[in-house]
Every structure is written in C-alpha cells, then in structure tokens.
N, C-alpha and C positions, 0 to 999 in steps of 0.2 A: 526271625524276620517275618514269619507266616503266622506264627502265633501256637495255640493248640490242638487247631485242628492238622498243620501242617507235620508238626511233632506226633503226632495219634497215625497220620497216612505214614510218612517213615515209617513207624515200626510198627506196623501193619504189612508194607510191603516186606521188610526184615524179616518179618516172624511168618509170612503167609507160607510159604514151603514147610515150615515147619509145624502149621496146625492141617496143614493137605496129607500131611499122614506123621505117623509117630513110630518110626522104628525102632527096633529092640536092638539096645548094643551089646554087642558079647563080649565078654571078657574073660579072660584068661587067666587064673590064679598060678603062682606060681605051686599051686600045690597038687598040678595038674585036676583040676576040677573047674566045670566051666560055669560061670553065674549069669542071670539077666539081669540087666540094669533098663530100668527106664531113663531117657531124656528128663532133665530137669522143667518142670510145668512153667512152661516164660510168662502166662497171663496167670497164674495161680491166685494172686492176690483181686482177681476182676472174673468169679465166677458169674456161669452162666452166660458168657460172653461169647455170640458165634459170629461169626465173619457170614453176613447174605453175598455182598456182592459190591465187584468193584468195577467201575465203570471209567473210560477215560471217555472225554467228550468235546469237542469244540463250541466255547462259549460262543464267539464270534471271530470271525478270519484272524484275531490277532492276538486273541487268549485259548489259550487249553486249560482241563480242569480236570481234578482225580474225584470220582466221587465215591466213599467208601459205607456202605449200609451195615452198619453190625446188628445184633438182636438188642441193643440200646438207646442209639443214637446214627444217626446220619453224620456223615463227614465230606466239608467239600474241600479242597483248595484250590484255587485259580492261580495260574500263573501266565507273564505275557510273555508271548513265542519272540517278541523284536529279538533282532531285524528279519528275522523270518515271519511264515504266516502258519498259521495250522493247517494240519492235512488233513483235507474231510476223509480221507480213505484210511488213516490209521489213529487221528485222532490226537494227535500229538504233533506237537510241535516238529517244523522241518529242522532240518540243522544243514541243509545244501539248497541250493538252487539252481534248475538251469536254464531261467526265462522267470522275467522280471512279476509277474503274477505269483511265484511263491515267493518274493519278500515283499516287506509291509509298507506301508504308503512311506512314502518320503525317501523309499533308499533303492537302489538296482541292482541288478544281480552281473555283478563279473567273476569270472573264472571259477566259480560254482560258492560263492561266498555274496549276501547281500550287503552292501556298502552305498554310505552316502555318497552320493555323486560329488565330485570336485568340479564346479560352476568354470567359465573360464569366457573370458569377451572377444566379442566380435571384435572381427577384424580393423573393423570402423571406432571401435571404443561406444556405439550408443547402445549395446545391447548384453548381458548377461545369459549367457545360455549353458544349458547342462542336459542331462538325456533325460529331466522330467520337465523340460521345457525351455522356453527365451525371454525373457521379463525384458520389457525396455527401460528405459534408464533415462529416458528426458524426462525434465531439463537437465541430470548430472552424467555423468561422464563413470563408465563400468572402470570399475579400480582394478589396475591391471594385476596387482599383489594377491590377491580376495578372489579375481574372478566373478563380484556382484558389483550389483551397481552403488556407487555411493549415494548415501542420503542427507547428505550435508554437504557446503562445502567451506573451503580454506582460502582457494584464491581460483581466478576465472578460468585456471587449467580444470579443474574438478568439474567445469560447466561444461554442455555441447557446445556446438556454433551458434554464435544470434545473442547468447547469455552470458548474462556476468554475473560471479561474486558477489552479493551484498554482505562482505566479511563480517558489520558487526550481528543481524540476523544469520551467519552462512547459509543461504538461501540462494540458490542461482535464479535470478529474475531477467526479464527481457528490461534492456536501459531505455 
C-alpha cells in the first residue's frame, strides 16, 4: 500500500530493539556445560548499515509521518490521521476526541469518537442543518429521508412556497 519505503519503516521499527543492544543467550547443554550463542545478525546481508534517527512529525493537522535516517538513505512515510487530526504534542495521530478541534474538517467529535454528522431539516422543510452548519434549500424543499436539501426536483412537493416543478428540466422555477 505504502510502497518501499513503508516496508523499510516496518522493519525497522521490528528490528530497532534489537539492534539497541545484542544480548548473549545461554544455553544449557544437556551435558551440563553452558555455551554462548549469539542472536542471529537480522540486517547481515545490508552491511554497514546503522539506524541515525527516527522521527515522528506532523506534516499538516491531518497527515502524520515516520521519518527514518540510516547511514544510507533517508526514509519517509506519510500517512492521513482521518477522521482524526494529528497531535502537535505527541506527533501522531489522535485515535479519541473530546471537542471537535481534534477531528478533521468535515466530521465531529461525539462520545469521544470523530463522525460525520447526520444532516437533518428544519422544522419548516427550507433548511438543512447539522452541527457544521444550516445550508438553505430555496428554491427546493430539505429531503426529509437525507436530511439535505434536494437539488432537483420530481414534482412541486420537492419545491418551497411560490414554486413549481418544471418536471421535464426538474427544476423548481417561480410560474
């Protein structure tokens, strides 16, 4: 999905405890004598290889990024926080919300989870409202099913007051 550099950060973060130190395992022969064994070398075949530094960052409020610097090559991936937004204080994506500033444009935060808001019409029928706003709806008539306004119509129920139906353009016009 990420490509190569995505696969290169994986096991990178995989293997980073294990290049942060190299313990000796002991082992126990059944002939009571003990031997050391070294860990199997996981980058053996990518000498000279040393991990500088790995950095998480916020691209912008609604990408986070891993960026990983060996003695080779630089490694980035980016990935999008939706419906969340990144945390400038840890650098990573949220995965809770409790106030609609950490999720990302277009969706709200209820019961600590960011979701698109379900639209739903005025009382009147000429209005479409949701908690990122009220769109008005003249000339048509808010679809009580939807919750939005409709943008077309079928017959002069679909229109507000004053307008009618031009069934075959569906177009509500003043007659």
């Amino acid at each position: 999905m990420f490509g190569k550099s995505a696969v290169l950060a994986q096991a990178f973060l995989v293997t980073l405890p294990l290049f942060a130190q190299t313990p000796s395992i002991q082992v126990q022969a059944p002939a009571q004598h003990t031997q050391t064994a070294q860990p199997p070398a996981i980058m053996a075949n990518v000498p000279d290889l040393a991990l500088r530094s790995i950095r998480l960052t916020c691209v912008d409020a609604n990408v986070a990024a891993l960026r990983i610097v060996t003695s080779r090559e630089t490694y980035s991936v980016q990935y999008p926080c939706f419906p969340f937004t990144c945390a400038a204080d840890t650098h990573t994506c949220r995965s809770g919300c409790s106030e609609n500033g950490q999720c990302a444009q277009g969706t709200v935060c209820a019961g600590g989870h960011c979701v698109v808001p379900t639209p739903r019409c005025s009382s009147d029928g000429h209005f479409s409202v949701s908690p990122l706003g009220t769109d008005k709806c003249d000339p048509y008539n808010c679809n009580a099913a939807s919750g939005t306004c409709n943008r077309d119509c079928r017959t002069s129920a679909d229109c507000t007051a004053g307008t009618v139906c031009e069934i075959a353009a569906r177009l509500c016009v003043t007659p």
